[in-house]
VOPAGU-2260 file (C-alpha; in pm, 1 decimal, decimal comma):
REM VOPAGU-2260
SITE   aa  ch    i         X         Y         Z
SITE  UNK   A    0    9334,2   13806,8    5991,6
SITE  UNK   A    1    9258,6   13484,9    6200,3
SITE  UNK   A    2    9545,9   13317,1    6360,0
SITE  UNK   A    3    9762,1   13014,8    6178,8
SITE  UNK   A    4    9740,9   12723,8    6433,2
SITE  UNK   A    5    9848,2   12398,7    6272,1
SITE  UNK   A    6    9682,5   12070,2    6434,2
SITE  UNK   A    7    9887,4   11797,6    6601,7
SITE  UNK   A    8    9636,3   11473,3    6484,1
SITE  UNK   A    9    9750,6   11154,6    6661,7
SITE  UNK   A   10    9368,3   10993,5    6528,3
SITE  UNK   A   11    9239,3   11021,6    6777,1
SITE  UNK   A   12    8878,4   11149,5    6882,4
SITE  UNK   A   13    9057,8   11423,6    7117,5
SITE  UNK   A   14    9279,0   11598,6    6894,1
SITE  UNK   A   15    9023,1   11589,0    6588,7
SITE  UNK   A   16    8808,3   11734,6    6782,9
SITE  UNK   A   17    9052,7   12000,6    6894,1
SITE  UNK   A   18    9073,3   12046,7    6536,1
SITE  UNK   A   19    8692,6   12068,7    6457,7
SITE  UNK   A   20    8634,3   12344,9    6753,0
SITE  UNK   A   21    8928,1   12551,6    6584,7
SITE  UNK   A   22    8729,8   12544,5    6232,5
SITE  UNK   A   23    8425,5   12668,0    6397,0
SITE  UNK   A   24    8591,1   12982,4    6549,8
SITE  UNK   A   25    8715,0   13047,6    6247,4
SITE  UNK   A   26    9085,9   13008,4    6257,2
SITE  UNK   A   27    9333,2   12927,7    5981,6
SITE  UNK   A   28    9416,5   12548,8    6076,8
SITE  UNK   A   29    9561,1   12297,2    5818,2
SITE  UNK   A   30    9669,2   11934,8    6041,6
SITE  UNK   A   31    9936,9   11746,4    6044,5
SITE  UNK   A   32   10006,3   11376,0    6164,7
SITE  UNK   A   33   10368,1   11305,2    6248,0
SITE  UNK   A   34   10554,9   10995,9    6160,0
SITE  UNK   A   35   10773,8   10871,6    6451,1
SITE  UNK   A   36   11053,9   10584,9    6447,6
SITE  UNK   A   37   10870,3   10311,5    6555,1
SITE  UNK   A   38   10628,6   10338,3    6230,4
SITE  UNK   A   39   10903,0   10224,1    6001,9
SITE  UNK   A   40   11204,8   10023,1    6159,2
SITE  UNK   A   41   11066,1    9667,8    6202,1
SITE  UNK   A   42   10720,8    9755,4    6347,5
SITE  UNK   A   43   10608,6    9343,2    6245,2
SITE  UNK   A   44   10873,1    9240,1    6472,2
SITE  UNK   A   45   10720,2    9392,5    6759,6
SITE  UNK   A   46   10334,2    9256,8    6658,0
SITE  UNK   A   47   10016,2    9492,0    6656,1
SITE  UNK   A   48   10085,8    9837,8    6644,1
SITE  UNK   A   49    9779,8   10092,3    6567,8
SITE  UNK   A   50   10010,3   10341,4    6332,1
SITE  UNK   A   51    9850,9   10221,8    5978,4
SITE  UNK   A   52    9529,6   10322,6    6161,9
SITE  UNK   A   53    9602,4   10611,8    6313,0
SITE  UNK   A   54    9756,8   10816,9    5997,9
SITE  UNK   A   55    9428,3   10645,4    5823,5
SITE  UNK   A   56    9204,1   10801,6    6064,0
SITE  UNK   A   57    9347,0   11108,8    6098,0
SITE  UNK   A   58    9367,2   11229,5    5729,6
SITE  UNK   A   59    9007,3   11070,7    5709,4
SITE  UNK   A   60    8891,5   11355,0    5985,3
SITE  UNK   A   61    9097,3   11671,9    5806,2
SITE  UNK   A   62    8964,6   11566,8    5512,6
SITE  UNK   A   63    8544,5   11518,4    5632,7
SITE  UNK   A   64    8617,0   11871,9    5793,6
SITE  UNK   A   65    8776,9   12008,3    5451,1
SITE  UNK   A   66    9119,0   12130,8    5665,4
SITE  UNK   A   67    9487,0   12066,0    5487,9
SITE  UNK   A   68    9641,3   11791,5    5599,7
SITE  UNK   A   69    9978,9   11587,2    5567,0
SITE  UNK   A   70   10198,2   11341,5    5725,5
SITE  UNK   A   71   10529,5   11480,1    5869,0
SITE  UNK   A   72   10819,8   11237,1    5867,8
SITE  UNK   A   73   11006,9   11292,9    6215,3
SITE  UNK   A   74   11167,6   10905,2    6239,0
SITE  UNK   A   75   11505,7   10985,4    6293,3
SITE  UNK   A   76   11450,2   11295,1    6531,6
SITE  UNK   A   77   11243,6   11052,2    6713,6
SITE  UNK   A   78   11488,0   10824,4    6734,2
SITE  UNK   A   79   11727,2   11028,7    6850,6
SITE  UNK   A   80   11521,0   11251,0    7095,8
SITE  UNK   A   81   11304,9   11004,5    7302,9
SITE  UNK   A   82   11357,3   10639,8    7169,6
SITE  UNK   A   83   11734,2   10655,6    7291,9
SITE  UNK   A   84   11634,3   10816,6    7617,8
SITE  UNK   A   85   11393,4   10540,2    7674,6
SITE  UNK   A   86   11668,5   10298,2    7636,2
SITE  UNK   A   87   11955,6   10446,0    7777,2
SITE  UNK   A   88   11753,7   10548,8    8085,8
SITE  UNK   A   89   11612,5   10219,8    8116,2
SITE  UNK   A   90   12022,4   10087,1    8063,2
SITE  UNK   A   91   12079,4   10312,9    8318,4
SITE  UNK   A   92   11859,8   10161,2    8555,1
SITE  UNK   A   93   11599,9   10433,0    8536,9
SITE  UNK   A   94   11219,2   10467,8    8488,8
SITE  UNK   A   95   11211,5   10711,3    8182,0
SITE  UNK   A   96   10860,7   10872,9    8055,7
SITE  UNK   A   97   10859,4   10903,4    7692,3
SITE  UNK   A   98   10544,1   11124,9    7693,6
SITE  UNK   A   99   10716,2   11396,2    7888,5
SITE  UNK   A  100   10986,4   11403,3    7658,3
SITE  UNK   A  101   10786,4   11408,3    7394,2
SITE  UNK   A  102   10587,0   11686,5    7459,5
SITE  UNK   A  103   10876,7   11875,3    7523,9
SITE  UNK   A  104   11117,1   11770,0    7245,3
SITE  UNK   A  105   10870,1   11685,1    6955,8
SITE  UNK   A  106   10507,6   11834,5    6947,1
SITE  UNK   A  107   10607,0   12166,2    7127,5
SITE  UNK   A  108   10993,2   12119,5    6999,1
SITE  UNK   A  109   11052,3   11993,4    6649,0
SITE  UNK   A  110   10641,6   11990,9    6556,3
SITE  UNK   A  111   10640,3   12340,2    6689,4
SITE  UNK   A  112   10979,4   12485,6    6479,0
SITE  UNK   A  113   10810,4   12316,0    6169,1
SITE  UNK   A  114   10469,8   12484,1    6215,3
SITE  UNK   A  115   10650,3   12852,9    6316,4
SITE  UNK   A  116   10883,6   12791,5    5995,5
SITE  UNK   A  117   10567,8   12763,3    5767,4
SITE  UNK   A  118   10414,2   13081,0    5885,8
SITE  UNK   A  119   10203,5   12932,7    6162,9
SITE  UNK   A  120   10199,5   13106,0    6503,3
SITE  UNK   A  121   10103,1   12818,2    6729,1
SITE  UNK   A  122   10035,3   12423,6    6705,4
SITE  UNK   A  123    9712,8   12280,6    6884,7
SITE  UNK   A  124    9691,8   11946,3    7039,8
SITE  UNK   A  125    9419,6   11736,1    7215,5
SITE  UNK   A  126    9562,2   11770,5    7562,6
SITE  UNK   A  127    9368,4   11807,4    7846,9
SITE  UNK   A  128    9475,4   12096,0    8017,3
SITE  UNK   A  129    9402,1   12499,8    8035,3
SITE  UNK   A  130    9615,0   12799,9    7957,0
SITE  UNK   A  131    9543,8   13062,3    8203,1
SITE  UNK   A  132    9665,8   13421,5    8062,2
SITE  UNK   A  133    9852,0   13677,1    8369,8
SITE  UNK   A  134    9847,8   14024,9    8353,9
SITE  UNK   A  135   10247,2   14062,0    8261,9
SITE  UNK   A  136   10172,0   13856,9    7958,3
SITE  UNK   A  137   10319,0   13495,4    8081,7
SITE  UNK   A  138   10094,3   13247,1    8108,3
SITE  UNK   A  139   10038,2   12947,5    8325,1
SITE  UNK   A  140    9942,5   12574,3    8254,0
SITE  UNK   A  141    9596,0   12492,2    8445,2
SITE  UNK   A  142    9443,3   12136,2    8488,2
SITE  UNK   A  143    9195,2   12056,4    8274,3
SITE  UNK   A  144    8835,5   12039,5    8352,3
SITE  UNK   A  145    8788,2   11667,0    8351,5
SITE  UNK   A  146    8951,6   11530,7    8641,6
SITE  UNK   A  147    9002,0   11188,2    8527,0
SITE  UNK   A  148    9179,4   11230,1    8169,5
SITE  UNK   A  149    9360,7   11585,1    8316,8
SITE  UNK   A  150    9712,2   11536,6    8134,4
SITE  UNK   A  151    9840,4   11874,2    8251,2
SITE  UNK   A  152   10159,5   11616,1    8434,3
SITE  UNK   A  153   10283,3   11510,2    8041,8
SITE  UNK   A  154   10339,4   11881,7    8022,5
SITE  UNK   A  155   10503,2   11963,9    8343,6
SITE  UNK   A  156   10892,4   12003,5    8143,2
SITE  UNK   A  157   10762,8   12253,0    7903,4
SITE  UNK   A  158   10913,5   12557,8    7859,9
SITE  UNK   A  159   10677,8   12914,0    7882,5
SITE  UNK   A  160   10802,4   12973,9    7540,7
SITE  UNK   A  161   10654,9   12653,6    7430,7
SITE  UNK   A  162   10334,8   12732,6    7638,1
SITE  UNK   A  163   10266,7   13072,5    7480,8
SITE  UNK   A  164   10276,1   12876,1    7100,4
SITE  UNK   A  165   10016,7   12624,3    7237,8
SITE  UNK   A  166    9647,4   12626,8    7213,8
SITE  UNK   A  167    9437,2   12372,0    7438,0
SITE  UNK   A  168    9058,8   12329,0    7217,8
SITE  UNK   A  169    8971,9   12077,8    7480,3
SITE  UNK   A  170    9087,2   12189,0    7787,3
SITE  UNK   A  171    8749,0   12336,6    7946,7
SITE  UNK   A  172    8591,2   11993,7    7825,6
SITE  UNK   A  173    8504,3   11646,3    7963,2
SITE  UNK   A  174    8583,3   11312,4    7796,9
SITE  UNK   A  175    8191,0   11258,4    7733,6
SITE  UNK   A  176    8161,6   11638,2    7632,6
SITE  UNK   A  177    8450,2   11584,2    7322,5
SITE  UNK   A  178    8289,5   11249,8    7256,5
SITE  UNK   A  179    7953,7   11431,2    7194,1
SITE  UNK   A  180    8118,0   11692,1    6957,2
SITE  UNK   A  181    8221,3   11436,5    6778,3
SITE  UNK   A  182    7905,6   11261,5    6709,1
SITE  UNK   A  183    7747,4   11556,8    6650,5
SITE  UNK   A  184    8012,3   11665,4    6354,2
SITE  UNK   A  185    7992,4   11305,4    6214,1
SITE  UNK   A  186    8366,9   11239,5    6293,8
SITE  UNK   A  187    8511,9   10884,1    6106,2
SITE  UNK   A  188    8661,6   10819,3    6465,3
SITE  UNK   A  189    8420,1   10942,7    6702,7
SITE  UNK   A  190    8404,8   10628,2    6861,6
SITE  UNK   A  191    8744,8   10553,7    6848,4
SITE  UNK   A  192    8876,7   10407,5    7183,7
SITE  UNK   A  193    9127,3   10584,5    7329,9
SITE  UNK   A  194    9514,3   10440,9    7279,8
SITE  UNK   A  195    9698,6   10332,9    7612,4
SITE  UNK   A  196   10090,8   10295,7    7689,0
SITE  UNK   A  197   10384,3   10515,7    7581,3
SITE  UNK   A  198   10335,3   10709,8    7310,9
SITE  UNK   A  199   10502,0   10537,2    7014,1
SITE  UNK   A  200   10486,5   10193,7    7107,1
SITE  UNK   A  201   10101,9   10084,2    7089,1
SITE  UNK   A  202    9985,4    9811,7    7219,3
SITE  UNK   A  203   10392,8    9682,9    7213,0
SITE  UNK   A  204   10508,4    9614,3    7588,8
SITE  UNK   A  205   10785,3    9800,7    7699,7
SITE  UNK   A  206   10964,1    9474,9    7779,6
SITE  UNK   A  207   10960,9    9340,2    7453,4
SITE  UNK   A  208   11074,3    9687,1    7281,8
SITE  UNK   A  209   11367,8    9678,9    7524,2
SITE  UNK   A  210   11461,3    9300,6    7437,9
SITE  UNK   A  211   11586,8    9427,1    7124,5
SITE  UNK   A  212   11820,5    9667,8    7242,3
SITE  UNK   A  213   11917,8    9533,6    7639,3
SITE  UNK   A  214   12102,7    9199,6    7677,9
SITE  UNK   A  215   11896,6    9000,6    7971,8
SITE  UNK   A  216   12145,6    8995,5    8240,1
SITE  UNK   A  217   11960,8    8744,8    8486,3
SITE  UNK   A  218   12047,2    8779,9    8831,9
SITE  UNK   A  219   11977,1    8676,5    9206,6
SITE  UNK   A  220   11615,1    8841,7    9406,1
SITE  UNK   A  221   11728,6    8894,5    9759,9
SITE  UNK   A  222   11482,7    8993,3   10032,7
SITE  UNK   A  223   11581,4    9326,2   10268,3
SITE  UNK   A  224   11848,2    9107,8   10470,3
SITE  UNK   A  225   12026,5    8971,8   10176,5
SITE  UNK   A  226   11860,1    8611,1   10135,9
SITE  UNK   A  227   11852,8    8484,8    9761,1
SITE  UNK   A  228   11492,4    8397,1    9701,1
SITE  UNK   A  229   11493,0    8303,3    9329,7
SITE  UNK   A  230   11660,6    8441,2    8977,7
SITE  UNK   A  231   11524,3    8791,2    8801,6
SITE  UNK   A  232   11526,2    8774,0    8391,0
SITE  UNK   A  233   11698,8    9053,8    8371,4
SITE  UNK   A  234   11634,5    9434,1    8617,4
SITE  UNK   A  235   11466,1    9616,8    8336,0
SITE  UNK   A  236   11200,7    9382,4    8300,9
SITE  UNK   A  237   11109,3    9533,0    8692,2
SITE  UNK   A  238   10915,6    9799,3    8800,1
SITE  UNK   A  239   10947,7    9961,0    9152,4
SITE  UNK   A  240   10631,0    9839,0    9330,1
SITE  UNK   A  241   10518,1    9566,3    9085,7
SITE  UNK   A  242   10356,9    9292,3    9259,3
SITE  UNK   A  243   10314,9    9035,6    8977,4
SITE  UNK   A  244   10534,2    8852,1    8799,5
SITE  UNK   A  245   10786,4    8884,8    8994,8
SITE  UNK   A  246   10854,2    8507,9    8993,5
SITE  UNK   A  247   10875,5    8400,1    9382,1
SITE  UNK   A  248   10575,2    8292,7    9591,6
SITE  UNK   A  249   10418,5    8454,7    9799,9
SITE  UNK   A  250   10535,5    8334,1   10202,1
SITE  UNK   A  251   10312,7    8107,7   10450,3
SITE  UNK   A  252   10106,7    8421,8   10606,5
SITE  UNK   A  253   10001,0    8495,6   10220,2
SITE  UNK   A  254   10166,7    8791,6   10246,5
SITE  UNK   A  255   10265,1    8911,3    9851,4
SITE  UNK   A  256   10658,0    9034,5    9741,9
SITE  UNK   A  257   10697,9    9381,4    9599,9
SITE  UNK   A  258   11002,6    9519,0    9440,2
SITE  UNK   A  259   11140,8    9766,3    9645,2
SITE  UNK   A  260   11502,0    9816,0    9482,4
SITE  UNK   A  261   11689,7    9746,3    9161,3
SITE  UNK   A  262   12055,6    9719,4    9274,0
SITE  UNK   A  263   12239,7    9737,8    8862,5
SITE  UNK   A  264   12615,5    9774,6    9080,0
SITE  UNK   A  265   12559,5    9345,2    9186,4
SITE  UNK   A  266   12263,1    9336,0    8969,4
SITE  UNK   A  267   12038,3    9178,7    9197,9
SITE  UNK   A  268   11632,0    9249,8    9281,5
SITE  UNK   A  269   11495,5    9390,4    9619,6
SITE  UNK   A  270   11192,4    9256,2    9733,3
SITE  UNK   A  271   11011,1    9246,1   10069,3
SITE  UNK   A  272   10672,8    9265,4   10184,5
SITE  UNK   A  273   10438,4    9549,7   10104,5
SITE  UNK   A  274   10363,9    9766,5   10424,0
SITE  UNK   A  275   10485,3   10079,8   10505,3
SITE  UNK   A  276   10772,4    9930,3   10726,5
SITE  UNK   A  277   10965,3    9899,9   10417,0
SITE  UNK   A  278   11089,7   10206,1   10400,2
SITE  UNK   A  279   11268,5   10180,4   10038,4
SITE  UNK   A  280   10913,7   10107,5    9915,8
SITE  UNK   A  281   10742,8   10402,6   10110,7
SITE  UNK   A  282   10939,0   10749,2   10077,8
SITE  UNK   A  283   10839,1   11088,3   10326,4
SITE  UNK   A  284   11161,1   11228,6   10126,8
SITE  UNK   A  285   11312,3   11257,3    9839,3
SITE  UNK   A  286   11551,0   11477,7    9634,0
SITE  UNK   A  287   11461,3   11586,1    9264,5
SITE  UNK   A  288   11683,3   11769,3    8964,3
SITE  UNK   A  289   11661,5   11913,2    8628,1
SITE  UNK   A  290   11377,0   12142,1    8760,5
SITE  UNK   A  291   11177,4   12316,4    8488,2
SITE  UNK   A  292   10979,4   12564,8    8573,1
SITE  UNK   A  293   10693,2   12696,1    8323,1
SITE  UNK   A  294   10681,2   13033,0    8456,3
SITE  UNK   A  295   10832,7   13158,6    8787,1
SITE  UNK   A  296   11055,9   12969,4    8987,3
SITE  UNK   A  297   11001,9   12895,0    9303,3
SITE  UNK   A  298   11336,2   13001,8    9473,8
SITE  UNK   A  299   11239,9   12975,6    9847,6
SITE  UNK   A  300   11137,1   12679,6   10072,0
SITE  UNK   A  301   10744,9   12639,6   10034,2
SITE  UNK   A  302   10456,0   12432,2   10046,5
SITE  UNK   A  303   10337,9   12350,0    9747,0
SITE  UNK   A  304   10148,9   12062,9    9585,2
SITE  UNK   A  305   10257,1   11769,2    9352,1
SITE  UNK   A  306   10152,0   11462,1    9158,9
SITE  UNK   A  307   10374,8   11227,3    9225,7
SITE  UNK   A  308   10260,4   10972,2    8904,9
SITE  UNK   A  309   10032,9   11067,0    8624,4
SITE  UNK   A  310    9699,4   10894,2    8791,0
SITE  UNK   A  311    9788,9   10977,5    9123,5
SITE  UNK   A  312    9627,6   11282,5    9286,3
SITE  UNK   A  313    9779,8   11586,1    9437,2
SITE  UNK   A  314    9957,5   11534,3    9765,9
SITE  UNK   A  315   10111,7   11804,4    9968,8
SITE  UNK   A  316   10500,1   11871,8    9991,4
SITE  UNK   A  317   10787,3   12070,0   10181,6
SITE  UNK   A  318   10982,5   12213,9    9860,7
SITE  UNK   A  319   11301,4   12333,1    9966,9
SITE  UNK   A  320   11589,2   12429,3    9643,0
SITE  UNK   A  321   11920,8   12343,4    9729,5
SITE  UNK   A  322   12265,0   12558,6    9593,6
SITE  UNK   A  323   12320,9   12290,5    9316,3
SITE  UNK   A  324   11981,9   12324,5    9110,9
SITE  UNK   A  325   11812,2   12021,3    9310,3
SITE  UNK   A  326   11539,6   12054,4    9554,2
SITE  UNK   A  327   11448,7   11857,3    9832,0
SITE  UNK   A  328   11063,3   11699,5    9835,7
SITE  UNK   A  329   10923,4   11600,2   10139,6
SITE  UNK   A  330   10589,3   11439,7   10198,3
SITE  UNK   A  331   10348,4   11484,7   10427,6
SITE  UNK   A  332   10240,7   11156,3   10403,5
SITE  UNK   A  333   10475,3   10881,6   10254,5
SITE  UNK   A  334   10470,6   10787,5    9915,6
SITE  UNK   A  335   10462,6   10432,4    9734,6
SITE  UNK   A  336   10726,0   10326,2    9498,5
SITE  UNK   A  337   10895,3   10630,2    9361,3
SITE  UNK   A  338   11197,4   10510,6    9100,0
SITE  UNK   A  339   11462,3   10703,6    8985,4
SITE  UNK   A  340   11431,0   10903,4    8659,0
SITE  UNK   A  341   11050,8   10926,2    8702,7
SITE  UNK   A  342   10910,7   11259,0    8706,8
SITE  UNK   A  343   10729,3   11470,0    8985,5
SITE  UNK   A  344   10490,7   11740,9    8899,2
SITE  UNK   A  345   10484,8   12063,6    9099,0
SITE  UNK   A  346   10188,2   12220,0    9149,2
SITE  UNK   A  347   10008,8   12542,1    9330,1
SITE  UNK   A  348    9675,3   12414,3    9338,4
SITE  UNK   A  349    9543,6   12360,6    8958,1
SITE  UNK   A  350    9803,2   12585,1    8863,3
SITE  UNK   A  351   10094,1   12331,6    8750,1
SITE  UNK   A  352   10420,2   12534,9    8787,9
SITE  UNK   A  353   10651,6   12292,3    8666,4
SITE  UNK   A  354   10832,8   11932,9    8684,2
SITE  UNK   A  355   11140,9   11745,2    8759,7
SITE  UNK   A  356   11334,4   11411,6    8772,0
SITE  UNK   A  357   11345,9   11212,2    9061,8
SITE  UNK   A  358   11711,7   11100,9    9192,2
């Protein structure tokens, strides 16, 4: 008897085509598109959001294939698992990711314990990333093959649990490979761009999502010694590092302003000049917690590998665990614009072994 995988379809070319190599192995698939939050509270408020689409494409690809295929309404567990993070962490004064969280609370959390409750025994998705299987039965999350869509980082606070009920079609595959397949099995979406931005929200900017549920507090941007330069809208509409927009001029020397600091205790805006002499903007150490680890953990001082942001590449760390479930990162070269509440991915070579939360 084949196995029962049931299909995550976003409607996107990737994860049909995840779909379409599981048909031609031969296993028992049926797909499923799920129905988050943002598809049904307001979405006209927020302008041009892809959902209508999306559900439209992907039933149109289960269907051309002849697999099973509904829509799975998960609003309010959506709502309550990663919209309210967003916002609260961003509240907070924090740089949430949404895709982490939903990987690990929806698609390989609530997706997952609706598939196992139906009979299936694991849920595929278009991620690109490898399983690798070890000897003791465990297994560990691999890159994928394509360097430049490898989205092993979105998975770095999964649980081994959650890894051994995943299947990766695409994994082994580059971008123009899947593009190919789907040509070549006359996919509705085959060329489909792909989407961009968190997960949920489209083509909706964060800032104008979190308008709706953040009061704009404006407040004074200060350089490093404390000067008032000019008035922020608001710290959340900020990003640690962001060069544009920030609303003062550049100084006589052309030199640009950075944000360097959010300060939410006399809510004001740190900016300064962007060189590695600002030290709050360039980091050789940091301290991380809520540590996952996907298979072993690593429980002595090490060096290991890490991605410190999902396009950036691997760098090389000093990862030393402290008594209180936080570890210590340090950098052996200094790192640009790390914000609180951001993840770090922790790596052994390709092998990724795990993720956590930056302080």
């Amino acid at each position: 008897m084949s196995e029962k995988i049931m299909v995550a379809l976003s409607g996107g070319v990737d994860s049909s085509v995840a779909m379409a190599l599981l048909k031609q192995q031969g296993c028992d698939i049926s797909a499923a598109y799920m129905k988050t939050w943002m598809n049904e509270e307001g979405i006209d408020v927020f302008g041009d959001c892809p959902w209508h689409q999306d559900i439209a494409d992907a039933e149109a690809c289960a269907k051309h294939l002849g697999v099973p295929f509904e829509s799975i309404d998960f609003i309010r567990e959506y709502k309550e698992q990663i919209v309210e993070y967003l916002v609260e962490g961003y509240r907070l004064g924090r740089t949430p990711n949404p895709d982490v969280m939903c990987n690990r609370k929806m698609k390989f959390g609530k997706f997952l314990d609706y598939a196992l409750a139906r009979g299936y025994s694991a849920v595929a998705t278009g991620h690109y990333c490898a399983i690798r299987e070890n000897d003791d039965g465990s297994r560990d999350l691999v890159s994928g093959a394509d360097p430049s869509k490898d989205q092993s980082y979105f998975l770095a606070m999964i649980t081994q649990e959650q890894l051994k009920r995943a299947v990766f079609p695409i994994g082994s595959l580059l971008k123009s490979q899947v593009r190919d397949i789907a040509r070549m099995n006359g996919l509705p979406n085959s060329e489909k761009k792909d989407s961009q931005g968190i997960c949920f929200l489209g083509k909706i900017r964060i800032q104008d999502f979190l308008r709706h549920y953040i009061p704009e507090k404006p407040g004074d941007i200060v350089n490093a010694k404390g000067k008032i330069l000019g008035i922020h809208r608001g710290l959340y509409n900020y990003t640690i590092g962001q060069r544009k927009g920030i609303g003062v001029p550049s100084n006589t020397d052309n030199k640009s302003y950075v944000v360097v600091a959010k300060n939410f205790e006399n809510n004001t805006l740190v900016i300064d000049f962007d060189s590695p002499a600002a030290e709050s903007l360039y980091r050789s150490e940091v301290f991380v917690r809520e540590i996952n680890w996907i298979n072993r953990p690593v429980e002595e001082s090490r060096e290991l590998d890490a991605r410190v942001r999902y396009r950036d590449g691997l760098v090389k760390i000093m990862f030393t665990p402290l008594p209180d479930g936080r570890a210590k990162i340090e950098f052996n070269t200094p790192q640009r614009a790390i914000a609180p509440g951001q993840v770090l991915a922790i790596h052994d070579g390709e092998t990724l072994l795990g993720g956590a939360f930056y302080e």
